[in-house]
KELUMBA-44768 format. One line per 10 residues: number of its first residue (from 1); their letters; for each residue x, y, z of N, C-alpha, C, O. Coordinates in pm, 1 decimal. Atoms other than C-alpha are relative to their C-alpha. Last residue first. Layout:
// residues N
NUM	A	X Y Z X Y Z X Y Z X Y Z | ...
END
This chain:
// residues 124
124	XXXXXXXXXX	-107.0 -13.4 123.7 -235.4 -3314.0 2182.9 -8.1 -162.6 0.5 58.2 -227.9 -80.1 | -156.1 24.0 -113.3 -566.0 -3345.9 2362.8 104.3 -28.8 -167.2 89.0 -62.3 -284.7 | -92.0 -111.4 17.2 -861.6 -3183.2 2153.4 142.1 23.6 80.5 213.6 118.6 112.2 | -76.6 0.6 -95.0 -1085.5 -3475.7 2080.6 101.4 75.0 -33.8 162.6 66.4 -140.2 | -118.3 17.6 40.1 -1360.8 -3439.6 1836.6 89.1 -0.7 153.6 34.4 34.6 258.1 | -108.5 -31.7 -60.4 -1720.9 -3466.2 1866.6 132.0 -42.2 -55.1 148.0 -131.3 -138.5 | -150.1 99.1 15.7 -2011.8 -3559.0 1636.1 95.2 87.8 134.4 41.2 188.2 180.8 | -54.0 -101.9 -107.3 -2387.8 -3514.9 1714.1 139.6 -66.3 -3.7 172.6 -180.1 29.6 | -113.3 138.2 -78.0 -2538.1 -3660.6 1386.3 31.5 106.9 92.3 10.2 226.3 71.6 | -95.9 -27.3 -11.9 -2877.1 -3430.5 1254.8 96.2 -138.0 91.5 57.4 -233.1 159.4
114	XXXXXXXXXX	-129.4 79.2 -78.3 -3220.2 -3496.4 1178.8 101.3 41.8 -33.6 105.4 91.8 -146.0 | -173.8 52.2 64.7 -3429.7 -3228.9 1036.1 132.7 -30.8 91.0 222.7 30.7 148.1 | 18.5 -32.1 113.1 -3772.0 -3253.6 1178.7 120.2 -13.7 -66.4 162.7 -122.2 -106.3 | -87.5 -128.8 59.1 -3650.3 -3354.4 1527.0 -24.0 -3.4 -187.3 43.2 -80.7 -255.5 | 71.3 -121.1 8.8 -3928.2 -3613.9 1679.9 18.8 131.1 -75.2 -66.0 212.6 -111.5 | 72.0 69.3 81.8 -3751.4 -3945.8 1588.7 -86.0 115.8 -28.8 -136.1 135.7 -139.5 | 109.6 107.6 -45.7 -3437.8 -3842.4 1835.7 -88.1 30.1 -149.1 -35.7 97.1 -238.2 | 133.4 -74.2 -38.8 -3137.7 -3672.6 1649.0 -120.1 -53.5 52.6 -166.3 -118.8 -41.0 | 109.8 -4.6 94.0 -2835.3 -3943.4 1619.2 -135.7 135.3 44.2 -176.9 131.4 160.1 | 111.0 58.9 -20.4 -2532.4 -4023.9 1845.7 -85.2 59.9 -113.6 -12.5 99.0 -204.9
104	XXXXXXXXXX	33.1 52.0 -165.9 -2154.1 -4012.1 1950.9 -186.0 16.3 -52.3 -242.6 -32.1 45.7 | 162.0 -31.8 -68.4 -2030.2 -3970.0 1581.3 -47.5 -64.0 116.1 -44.8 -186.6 126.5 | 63.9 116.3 -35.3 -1655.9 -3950.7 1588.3 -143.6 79.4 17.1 -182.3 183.1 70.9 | 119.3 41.0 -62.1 -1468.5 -3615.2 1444.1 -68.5 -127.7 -8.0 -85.0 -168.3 -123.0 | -2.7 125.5 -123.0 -1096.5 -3694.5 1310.5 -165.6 41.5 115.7 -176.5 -11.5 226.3 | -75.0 -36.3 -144.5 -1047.7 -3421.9 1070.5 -31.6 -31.6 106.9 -42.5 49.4 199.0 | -159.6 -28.6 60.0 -1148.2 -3627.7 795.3 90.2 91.4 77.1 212.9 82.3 80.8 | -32.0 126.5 -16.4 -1512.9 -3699.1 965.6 193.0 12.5 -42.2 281.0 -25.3 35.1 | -23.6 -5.6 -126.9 -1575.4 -3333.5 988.2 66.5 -126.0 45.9 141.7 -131.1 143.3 | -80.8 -133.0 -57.2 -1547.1 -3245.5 599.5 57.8 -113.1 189.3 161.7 -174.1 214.9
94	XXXXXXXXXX	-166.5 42.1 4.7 -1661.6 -3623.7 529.4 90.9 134.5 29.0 208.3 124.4 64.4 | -56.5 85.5 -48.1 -1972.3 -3501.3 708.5 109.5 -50.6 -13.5 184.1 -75.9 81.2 | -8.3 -61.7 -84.8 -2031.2 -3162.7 545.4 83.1 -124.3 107.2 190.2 -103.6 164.2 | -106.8 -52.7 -0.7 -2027.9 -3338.9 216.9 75.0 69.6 96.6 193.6 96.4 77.4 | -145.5 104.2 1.8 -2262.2 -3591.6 312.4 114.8 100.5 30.2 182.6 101.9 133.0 | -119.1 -96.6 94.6 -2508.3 -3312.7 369.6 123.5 -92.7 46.0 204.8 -87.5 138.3 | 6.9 -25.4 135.2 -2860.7 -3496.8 441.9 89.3 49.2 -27.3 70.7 91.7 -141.3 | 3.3 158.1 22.3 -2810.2 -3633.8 818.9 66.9 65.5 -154.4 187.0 70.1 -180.8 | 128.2 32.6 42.6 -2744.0 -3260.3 932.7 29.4 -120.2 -81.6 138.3 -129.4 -138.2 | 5.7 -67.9 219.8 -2423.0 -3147.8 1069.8 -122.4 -117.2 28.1 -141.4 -199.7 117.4
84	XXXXXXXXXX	79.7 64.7 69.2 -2428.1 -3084.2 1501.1 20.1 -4.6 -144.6 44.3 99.4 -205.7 | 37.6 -72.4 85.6 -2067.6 -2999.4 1708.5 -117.1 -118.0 -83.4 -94.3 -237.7 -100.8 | 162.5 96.6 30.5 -1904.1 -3116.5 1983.0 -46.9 124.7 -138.1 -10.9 239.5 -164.1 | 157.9 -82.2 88.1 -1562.3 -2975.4 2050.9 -70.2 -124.9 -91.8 -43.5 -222.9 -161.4 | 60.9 73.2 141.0 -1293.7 -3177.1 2312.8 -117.3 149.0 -49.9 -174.4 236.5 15.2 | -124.0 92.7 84.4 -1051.4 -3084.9 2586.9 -129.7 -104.6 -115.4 -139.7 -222.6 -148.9 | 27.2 99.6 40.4 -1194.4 -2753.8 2701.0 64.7 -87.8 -74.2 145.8 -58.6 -162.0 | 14.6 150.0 -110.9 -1030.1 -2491.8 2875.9 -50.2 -139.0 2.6 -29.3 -220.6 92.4 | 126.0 -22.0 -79.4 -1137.7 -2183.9 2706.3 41.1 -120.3 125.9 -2.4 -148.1 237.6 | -71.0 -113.6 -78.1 -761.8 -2186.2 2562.4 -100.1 30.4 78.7 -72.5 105.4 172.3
74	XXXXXXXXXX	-118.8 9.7 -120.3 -859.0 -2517.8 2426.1 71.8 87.8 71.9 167.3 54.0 141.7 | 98.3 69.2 -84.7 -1222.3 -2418.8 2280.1 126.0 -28.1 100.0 123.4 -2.3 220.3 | 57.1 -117.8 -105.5 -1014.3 -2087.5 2122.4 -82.1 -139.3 45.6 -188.3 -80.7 66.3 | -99.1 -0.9 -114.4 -761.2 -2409.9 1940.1 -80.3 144.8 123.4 -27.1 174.1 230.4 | -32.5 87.8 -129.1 -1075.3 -2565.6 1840.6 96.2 41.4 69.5 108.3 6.8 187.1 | 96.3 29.0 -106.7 -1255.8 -2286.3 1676.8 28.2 -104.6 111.2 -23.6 -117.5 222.1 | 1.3 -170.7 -82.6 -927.9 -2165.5 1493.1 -126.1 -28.6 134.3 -113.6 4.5 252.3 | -163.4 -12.0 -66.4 -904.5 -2526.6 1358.6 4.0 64.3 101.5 25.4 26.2 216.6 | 32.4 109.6 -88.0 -1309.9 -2523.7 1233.7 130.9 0.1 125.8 116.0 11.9 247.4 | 68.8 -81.6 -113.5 -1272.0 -2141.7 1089.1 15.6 -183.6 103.9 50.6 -181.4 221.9
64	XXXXXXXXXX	-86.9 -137.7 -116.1 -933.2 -2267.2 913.0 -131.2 69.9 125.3 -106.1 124.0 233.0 | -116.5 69.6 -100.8 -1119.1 -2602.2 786.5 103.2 87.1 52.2 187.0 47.3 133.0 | 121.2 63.5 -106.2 -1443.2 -2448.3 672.4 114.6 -51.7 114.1 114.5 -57.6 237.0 | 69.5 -72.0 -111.0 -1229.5 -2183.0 463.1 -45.0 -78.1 113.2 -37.7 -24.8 223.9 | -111.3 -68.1 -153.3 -997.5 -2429.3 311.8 -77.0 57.3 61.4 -89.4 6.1 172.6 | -122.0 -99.2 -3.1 -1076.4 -2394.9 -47.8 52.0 -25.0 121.7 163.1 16.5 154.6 | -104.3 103.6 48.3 -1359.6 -2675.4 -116.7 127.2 57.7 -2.1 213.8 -1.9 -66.1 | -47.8 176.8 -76.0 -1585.1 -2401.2 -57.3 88.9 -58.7 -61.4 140.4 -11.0 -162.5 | -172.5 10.9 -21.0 -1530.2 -2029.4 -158.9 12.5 -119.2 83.7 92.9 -146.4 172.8 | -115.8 -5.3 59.9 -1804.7 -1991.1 -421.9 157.9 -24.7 89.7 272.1 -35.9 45.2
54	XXXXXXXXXX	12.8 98.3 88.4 -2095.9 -2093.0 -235.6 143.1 11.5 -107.7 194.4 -90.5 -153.6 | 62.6 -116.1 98.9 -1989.3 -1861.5 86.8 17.5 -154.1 -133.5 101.8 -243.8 -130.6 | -132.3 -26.9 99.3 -1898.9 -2113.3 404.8 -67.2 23.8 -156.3 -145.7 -57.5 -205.0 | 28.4 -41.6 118.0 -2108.6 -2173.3 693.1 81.6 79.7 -75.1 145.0 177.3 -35.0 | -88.4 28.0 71.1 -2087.2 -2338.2 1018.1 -14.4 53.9 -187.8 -57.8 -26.2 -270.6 | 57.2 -160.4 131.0 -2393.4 -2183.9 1212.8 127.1 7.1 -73.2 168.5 120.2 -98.7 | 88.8 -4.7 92.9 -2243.7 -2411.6 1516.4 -6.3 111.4 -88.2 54.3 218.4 -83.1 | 11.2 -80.9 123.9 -1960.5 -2509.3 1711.2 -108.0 -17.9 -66.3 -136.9 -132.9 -99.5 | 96.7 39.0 76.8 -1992.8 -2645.9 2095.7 -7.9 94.9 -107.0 -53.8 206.4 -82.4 | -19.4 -116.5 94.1 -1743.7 -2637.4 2371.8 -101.2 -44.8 -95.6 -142.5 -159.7 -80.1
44	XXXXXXXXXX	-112.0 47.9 81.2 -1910.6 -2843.8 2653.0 42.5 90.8 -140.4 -46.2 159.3 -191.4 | 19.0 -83.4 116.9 -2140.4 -2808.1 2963.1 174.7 -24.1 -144.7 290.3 -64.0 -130.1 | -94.8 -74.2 15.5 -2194.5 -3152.7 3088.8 21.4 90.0 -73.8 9.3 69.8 -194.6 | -114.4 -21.8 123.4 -2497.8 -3292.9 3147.0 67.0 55.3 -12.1 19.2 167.6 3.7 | -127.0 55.7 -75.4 -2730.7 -3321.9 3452.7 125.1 62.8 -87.2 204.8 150.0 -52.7 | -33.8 95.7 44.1 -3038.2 -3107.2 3214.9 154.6 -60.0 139.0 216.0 31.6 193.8 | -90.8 2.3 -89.0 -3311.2 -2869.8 3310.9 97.6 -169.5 -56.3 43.4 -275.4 -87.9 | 3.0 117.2 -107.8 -3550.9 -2845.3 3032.1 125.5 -15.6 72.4 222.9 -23.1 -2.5 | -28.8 -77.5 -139.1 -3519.9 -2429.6 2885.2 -8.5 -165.6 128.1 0.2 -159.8 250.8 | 41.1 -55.6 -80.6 -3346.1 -2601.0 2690.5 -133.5 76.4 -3.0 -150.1 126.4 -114.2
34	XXXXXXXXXX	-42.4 -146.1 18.1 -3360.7 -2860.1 2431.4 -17.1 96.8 157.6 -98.4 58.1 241.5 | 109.3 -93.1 72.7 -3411.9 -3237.1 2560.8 36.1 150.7 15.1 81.7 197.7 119.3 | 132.7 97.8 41.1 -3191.4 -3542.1 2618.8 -108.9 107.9 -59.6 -176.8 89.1 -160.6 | 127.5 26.2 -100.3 -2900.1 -3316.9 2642.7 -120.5 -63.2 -56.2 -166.1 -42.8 -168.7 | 28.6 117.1 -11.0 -2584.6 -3404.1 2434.6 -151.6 -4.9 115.2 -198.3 -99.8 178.2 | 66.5 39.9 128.1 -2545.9 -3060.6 2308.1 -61.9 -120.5 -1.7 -149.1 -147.0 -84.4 | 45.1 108.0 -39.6 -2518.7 -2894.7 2644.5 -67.7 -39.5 -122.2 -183.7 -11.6 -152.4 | 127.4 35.4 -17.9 -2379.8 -2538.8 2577.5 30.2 -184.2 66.6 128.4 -229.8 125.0 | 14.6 117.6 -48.9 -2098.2 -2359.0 2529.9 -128.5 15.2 52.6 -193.3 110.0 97.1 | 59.8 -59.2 -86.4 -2023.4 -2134.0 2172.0 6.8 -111.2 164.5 82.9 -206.5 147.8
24	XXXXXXXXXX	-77.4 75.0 -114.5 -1828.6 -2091.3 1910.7 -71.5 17.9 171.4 -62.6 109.7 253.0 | 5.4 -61.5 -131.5 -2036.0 -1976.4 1608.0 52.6 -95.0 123.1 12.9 -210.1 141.4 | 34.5 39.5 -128.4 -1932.8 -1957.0 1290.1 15.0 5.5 102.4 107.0 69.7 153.1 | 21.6 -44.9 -167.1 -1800.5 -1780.3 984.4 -99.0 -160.6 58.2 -146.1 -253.6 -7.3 | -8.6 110.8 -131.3 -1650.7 -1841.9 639.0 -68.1 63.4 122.3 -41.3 181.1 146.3 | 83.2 113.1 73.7 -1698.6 -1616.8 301.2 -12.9 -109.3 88.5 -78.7 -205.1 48.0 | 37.3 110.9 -78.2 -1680.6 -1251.9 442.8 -28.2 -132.5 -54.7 -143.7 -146.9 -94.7 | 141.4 45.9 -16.9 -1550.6 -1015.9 199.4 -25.3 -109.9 124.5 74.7 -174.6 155.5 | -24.0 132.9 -36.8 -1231.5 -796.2 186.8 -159.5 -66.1 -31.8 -246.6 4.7 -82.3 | 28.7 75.9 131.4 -1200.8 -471.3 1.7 -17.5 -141.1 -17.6 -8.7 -207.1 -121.1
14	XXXXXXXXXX	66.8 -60.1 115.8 -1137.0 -289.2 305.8 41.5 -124.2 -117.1 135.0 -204.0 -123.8 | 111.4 50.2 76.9 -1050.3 -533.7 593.6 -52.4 69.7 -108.8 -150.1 11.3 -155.8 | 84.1 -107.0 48.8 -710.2 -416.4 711.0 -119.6 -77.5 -119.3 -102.7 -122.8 -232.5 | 58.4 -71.3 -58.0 -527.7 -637.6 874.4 -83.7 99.9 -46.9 -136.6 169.3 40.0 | 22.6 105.2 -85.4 -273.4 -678.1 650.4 -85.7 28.2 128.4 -41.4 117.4 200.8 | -105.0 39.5 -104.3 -272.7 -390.6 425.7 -32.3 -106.0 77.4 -154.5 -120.5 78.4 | 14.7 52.0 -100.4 -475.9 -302.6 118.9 79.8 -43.7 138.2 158.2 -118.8 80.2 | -34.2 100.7 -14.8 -442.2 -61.3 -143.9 -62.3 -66.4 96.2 -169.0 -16.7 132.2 | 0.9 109.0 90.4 -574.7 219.2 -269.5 -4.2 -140.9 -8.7 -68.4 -212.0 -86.1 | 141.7 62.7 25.3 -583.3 410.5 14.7 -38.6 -67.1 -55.8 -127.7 -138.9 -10.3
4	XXXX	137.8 -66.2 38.1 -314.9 650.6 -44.7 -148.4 -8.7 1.2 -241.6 62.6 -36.0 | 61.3 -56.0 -90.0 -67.1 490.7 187.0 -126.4 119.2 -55.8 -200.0 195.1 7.3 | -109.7 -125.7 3.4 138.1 339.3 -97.2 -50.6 83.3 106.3 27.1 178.4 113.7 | 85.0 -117.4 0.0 0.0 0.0 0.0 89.8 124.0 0.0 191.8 140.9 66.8
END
């Protein structure tokens, strides 16, 4: 950047776009039933609203916000992230499955659009 503006600099979001985001959050994903029902369960890091712009998949984006989301779950203090993908998006699955998420269970019979509840383990 010549400092006229023109350009761009590191850090500097002009001319940038948004094509990755999600949300890092903790909750109780493994609870038998949504809140506001009181649950035993452990609270646990938990990524959702995973979403990546139609033109800039298959690039990397899903797998730098996913990374970035596990190493802020291990500076939170947690040693695994949970996270829901929907029965119907294979492609979402071999995403999560290929960086070593296990499916721990299924959506009950009642949930309109079923989902897998996968986790990962975040010990070195």
């Amino acid at each position: 950047d010549d400092g006229a503006g023109g350009g761009t600099k590191r850090g500097d979001a002009r001319g940038r776009e948004v094509v990755g985001s999600a949300t890092l959050q903790v909750c109780v994903p493994d609870a038998p039933l949504p809140p506001p029902f009181p649950t035993k369960k452990t609270y646990r890091a938990y990524l959702a609203n995973m979403a990546v712009a139609p033109e800039a998949r298959r690039s990397g984006v899903a797998t730098s916000v996913i990374q970035c989301s596990e190493r802020v779950a291990k500076l939170w203090g947690f040693d695994e992230l949970w996270l829901h993908v929907n029965i119907d998006n294979p492609g979402a699955q071999r995403l999560y499955e290929g960086l070593g998420y296990i499916r721990v269970s299924e959506d009950p019979w009642w949930y309109l659009e079923k989902r897998y509840l996968l986790k990962r383990s975040l010990k070195d």
